[in-house]
MIDOSE-1310 file (N, C-alpha, C; in nm, 2 decimals, decimal comma, always signed):
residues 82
xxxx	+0,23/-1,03/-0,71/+0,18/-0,93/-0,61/+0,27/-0,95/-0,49; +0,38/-0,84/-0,48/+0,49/-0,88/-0,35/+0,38/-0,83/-0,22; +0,37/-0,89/-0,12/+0,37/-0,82/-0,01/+0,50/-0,77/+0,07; +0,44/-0,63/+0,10/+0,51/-0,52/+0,13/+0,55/-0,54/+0,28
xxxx	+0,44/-0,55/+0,38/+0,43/-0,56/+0,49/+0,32/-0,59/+0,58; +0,30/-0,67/+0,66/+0,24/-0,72/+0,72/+0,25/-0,68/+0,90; +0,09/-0,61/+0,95/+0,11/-0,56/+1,06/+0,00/-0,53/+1,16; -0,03/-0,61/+1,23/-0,11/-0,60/+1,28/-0,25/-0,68/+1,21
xxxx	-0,25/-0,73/+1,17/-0,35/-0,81/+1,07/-0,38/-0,77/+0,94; -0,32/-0,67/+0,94/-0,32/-0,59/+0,81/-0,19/-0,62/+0,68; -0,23/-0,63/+0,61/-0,09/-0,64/+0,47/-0,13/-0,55/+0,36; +0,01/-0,54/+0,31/+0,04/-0,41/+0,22/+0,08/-0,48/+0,11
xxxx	+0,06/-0,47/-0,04/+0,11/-0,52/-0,20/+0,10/-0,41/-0,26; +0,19/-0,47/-0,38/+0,13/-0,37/-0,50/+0,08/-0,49/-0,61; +0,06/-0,46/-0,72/+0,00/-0,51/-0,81/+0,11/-0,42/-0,93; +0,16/-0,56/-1,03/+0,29/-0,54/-1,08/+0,23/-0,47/-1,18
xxxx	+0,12/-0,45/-1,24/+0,02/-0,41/-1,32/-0,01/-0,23/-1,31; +0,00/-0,17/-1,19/+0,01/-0,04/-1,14/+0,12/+0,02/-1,14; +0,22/-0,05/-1,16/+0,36/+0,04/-1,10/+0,42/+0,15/-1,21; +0,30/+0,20/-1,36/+0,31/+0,29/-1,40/+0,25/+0,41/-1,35
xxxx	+0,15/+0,38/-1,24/+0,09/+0,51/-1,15/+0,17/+0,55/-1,02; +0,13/+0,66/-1,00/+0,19/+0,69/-0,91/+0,22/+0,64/-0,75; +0,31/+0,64/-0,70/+0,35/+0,54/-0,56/+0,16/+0,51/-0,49; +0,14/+0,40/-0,45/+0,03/+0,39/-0,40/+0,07/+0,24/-0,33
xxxx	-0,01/+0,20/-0,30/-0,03/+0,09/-0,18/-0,14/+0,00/-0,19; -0,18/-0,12/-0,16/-0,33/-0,23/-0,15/-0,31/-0,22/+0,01; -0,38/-0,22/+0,08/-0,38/-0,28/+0,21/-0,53/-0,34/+0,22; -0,49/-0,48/+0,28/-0,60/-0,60/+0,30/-0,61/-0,61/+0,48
xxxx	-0,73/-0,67/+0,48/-0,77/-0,75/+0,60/-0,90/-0,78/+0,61; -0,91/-0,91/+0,65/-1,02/-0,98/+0,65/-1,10/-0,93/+0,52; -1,07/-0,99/+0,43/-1,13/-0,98/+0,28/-1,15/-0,85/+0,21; -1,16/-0,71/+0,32/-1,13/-0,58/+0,28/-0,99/-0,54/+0,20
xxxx	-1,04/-0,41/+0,12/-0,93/-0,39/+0,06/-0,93/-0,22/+0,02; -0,81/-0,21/+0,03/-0,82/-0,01/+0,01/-0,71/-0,01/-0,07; -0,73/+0,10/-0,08/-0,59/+0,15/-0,17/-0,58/+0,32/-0,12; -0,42/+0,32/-0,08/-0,38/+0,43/-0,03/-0,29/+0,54/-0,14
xxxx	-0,28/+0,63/-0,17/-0,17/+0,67/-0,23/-0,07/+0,72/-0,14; +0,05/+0,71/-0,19/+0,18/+0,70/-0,09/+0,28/+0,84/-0,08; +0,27/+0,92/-0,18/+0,34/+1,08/-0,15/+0,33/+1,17/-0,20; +0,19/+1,22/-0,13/+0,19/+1,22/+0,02/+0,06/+1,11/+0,03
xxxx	+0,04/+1,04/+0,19/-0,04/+0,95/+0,20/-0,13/+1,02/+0,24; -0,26/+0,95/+0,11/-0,41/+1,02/+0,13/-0,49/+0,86/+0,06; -0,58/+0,87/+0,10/-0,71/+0,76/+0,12/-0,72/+0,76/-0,08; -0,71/+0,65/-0,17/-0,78/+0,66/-0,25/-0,91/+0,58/-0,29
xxxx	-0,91/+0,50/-0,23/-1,08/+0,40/-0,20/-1,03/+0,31/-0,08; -1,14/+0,33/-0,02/-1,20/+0,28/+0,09/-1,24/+0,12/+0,14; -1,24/+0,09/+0,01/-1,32/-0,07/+0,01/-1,44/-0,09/+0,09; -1,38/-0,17/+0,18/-1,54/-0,20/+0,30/-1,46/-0,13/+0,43
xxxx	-1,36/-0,09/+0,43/-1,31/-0,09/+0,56/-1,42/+0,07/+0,66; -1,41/+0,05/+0,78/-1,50/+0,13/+0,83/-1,38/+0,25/+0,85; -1,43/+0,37/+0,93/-1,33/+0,49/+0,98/-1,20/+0,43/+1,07; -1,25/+0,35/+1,13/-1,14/+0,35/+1,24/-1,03/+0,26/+1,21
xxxx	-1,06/+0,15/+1,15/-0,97/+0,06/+1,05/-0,91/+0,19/+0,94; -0,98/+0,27/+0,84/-0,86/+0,36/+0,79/-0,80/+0,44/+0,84; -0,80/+0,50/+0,98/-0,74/+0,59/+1,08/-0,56/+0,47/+1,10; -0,61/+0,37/+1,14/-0,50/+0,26/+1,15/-0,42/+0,23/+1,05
xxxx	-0,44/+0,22/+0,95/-0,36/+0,16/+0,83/-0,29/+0,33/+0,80; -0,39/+0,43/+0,81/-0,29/+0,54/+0,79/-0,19/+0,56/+0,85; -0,19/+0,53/+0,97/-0,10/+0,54/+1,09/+0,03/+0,46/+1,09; +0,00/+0,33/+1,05/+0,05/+0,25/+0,95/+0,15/+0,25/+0,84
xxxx	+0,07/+0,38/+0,72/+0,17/+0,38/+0,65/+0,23/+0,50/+0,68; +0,19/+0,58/+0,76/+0,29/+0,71/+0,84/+0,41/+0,64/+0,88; +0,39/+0,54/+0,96/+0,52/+0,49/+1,05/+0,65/+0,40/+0,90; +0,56/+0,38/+0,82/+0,68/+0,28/+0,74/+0,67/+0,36/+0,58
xxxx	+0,65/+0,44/+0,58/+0,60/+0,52/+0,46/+0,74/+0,49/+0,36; +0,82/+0,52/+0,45/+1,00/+0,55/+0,37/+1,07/+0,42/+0,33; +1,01/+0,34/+0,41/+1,03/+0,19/+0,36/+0,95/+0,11/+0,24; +0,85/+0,18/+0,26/+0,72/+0,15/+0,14/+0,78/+0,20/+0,00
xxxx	+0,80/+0,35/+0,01/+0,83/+0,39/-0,12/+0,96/+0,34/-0,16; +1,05/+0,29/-0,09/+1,20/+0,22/-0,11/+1,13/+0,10/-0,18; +1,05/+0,07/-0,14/+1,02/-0,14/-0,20/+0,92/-0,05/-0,35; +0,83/+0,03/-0,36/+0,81/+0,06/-0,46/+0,90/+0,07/-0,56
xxxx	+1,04/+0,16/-0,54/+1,14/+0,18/-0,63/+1,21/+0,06/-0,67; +1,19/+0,00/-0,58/+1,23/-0,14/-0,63/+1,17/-0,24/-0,70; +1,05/-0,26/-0,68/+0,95/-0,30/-0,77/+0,93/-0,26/-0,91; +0,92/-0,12/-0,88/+0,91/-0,02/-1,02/+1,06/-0,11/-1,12
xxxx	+1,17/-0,06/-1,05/+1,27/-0,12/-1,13/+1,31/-0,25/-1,18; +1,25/-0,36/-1,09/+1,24/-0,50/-1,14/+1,16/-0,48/-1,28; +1,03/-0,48/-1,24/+0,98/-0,48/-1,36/+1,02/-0,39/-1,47; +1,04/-0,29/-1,46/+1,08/-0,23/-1,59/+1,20/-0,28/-1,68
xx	+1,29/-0,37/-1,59/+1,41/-0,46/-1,60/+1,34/-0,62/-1,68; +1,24/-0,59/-1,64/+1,22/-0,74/-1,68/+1,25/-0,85/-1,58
């Protein structure tokens, strides 16, 4: 499970087990967990986090979006490489 990036107390993975679905994201903090999908970025579960915490992490992955889907493609291709 690489982390992607770490920001603000917040961190981003994927799970090497997903990377036949479509670009998406984990974002953790303090024991919460969401999952974002990445293009285009839209909310796909919530976890525990409240509104204003997902207002942030969207904002989040607004600002690094193009960096995110770069480490997916990367990801995607390790593993499929073995």
């Amino acid at each position: 499970m690489p982390v992607v990036f770490r920001y603000h107390g917040y961190r981003g993975w994927f799970y090497e087990a997903d990377l036949a679905e479509p670009p998406h994201i984990h974002v953790g903090k303090e024991g919460k967990e969401a999952k974002y999908w990445l293009a285009p970025i839209r909310l796909a579960r919530a976890g525990r986090f409240n509104d204003q915490d997902l207002r942030d992490v969207e904002r989040i992955l607004r600002k690094f979006q193009d960096d995110i889907l770069t480490k997916w493609e990367e990801e995607k291709t390790k593993y499929a490489n073995g």
